[in-house]
N, C-alpha and C positions, 0 to 999 in steps of 0.2 A: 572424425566428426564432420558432418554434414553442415555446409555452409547455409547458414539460416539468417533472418534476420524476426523483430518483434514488431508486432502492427495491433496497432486497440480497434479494438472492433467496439460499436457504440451500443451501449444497449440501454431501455429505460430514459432518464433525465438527463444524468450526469455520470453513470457506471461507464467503466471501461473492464474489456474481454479481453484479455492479453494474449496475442496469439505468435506462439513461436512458429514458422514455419521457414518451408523453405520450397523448390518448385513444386514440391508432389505434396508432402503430409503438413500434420499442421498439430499441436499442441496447443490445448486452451487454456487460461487461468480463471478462471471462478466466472465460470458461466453459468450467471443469475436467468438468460433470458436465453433460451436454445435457439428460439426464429433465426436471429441476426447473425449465430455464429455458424448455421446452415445457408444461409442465405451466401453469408462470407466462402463460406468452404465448395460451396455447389459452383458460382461464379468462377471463383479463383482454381477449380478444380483442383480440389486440396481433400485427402485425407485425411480423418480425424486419427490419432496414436497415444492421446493420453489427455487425461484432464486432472488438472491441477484444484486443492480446493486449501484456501487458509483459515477461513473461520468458516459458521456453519448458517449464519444471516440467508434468507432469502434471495437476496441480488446478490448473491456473488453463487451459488449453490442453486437453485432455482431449474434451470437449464438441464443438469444432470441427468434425470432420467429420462426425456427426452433424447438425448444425444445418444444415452448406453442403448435406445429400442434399436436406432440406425449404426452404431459404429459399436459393437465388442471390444473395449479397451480398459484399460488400466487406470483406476479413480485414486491419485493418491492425497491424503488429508489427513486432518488428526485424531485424536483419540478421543472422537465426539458422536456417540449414537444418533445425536442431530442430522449426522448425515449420510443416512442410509446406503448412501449407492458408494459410500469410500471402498474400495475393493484392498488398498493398501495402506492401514493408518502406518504414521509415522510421528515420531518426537524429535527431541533432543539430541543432535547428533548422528542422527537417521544420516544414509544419502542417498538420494532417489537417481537414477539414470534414466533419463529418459528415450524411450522404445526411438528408434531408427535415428535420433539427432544423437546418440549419446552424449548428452550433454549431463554431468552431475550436478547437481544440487542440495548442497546441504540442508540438512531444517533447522531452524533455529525455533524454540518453543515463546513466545512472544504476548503473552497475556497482560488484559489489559481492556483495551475494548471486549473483546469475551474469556472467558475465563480459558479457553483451547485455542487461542489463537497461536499459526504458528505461521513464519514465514519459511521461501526458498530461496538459499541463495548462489551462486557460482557461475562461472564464466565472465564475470565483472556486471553480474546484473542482480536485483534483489527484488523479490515479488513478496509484496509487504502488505497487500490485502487492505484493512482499517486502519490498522496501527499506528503507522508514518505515512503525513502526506507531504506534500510539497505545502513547505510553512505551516504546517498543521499535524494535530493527531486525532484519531478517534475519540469520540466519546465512549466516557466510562457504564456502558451499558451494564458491565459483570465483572469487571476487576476495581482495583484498588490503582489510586494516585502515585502508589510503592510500585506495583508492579510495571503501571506502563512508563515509569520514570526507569525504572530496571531495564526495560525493554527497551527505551530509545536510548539509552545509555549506550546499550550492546549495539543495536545497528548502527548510531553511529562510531563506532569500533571499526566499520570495515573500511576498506581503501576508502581514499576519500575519490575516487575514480567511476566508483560502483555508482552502475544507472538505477534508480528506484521507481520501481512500475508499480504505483499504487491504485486501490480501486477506484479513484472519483476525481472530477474535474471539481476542482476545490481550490484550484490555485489563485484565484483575485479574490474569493472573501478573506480566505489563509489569509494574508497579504496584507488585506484591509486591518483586520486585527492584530497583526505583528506588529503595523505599523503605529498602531494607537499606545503599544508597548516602548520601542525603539523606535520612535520617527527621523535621527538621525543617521541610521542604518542605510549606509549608503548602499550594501549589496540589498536590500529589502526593496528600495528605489529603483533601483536596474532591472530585478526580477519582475516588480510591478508592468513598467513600462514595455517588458519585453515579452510578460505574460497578453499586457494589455491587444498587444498589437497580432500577437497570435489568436489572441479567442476571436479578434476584430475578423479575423481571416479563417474561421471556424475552424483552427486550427488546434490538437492538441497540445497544453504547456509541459505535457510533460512526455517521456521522461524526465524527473527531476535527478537527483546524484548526491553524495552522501555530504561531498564538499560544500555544496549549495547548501544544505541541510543545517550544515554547522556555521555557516554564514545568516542564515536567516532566521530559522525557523525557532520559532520561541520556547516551546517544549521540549527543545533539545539544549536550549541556550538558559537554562531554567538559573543556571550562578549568575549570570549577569547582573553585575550592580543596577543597570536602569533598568531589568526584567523584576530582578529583585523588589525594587521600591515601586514600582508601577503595582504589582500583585500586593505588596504591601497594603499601600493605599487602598488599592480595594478593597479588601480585606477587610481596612479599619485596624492593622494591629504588625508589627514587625513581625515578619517572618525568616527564621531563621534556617530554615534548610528548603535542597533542590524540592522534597516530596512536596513539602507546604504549598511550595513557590507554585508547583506544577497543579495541586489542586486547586490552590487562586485562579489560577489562569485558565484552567479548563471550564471550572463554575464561567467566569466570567465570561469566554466564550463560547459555553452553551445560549447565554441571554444575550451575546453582543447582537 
């Protein structure tokens, strides 16, 4: 395996282009906006060897046929007609190698924000697209409050080691609304302050990690007695399991 390292390429507002490379070639993840991720590769003189897709959204997909006019390679993604230029769907269990890094990547199928969302995961890294952010998850655009509860259940399953390369710089509103949940959350306070001082320095907060995940982030922390009664409250009525909990919480920060 080819010593590589992962760099966000920025694209749009707030999108991040997750680019695995290394001196010569370069591997994309869900490149919504092709300019920036040619602009990257021409500069950096990097070849393009494969493009990574986890759901089928415009900013994260977008890019794609673009890049296939200029580089002949390998589109892997899931089992969604949405996304024409996938050359190799993949599910549940799948594992993709990818061309000249050999590096494997399991799929984990991950629905939730779209009903086909699926992540990749391996070599201590997870490319999680909508679904999990840092302190945050996607909105329920096509699944159910069951399934993305289903789905941060399973990621956070993995090492608690594991770097989480999600699509969006999300991490200080995340943050804001954890904390309106758990304001005594001391690791929620640390991340804030430490996220603060990065975007200060237009700096990316993330990689985020799976550890962090289960320290902070409220849609994965859904049993919590004070996440519990906070979504309650909202509510207006006791709730009694993680899925309620998680749909409280999500309604509530789509409006926070």
């Amino acid at each position: 395996m080819s010593a590589y390292e992962v760099v966000p390429v920025r694209a749009f507002s707030d999108n991040y282009i997750w680019t695995i490379r290394d001196g010569s070639c370069a591997a994309v993840v869900d490149p919504g906006d092709a300019e920036p991720v040619i602009d990257y590769l021409e500069r950096e003189g990097l070849e393009l060897v494969a493009i990574i897709n986890t759901h089928h959204h415009a900013d994260h997909v977008g890019g794609n046929a673009q890049l296939l006019s200029r580089w002949q390679v390998p589109v892997f993604g899931p089992h969604d007609d949405r996304i024409p230029e996938v050359t190799h769907r993949v599910g549940d269990f799948d594992r993709v190698t990818l061309p000249h890094f050999d590096i494997a990547l399991d799929v984990m199928e991950i629905p939730g924000h779209t009903r086909s969302h699926i992540a990749f995961s391996g070599d201590g890294m997870l490319f999680c697209g909508d679904t999990l952010f840092a302190a945050g998850c996607g909105r329920l655009f096509e699944g159910t409050p069951k399934q993305m509860h289903e789905s941060l259940t399973r990621l956070a399953q993995l090492a608690d080691a594991t770097r989480v390369y999600c699509g969006h710089e999300y991490t200080l509103s995340n943050v804001r609304f954890a904390r309106a949940l758990e304001p005594g959350n001391a690791a929620l306070l640390e991340l804030e302050q430490r996220a603060t001082r990065q975007r200060e320095q237009n700096l990316p907060t993330l990689p985020s990690d799976i550890a962090q995940e289960k320290a902070t982030n409220p849609f994965v922390r859904v049993g919590e007695p004070l996440i519990v009664a906070a979504a309650s409250k909202y509510a207006g009525k006791p709730l009694h399991n993680p899925v309620e909990v998680l749909a409280a919480i999500r309604e509530w920060k789509n409006n926070y």
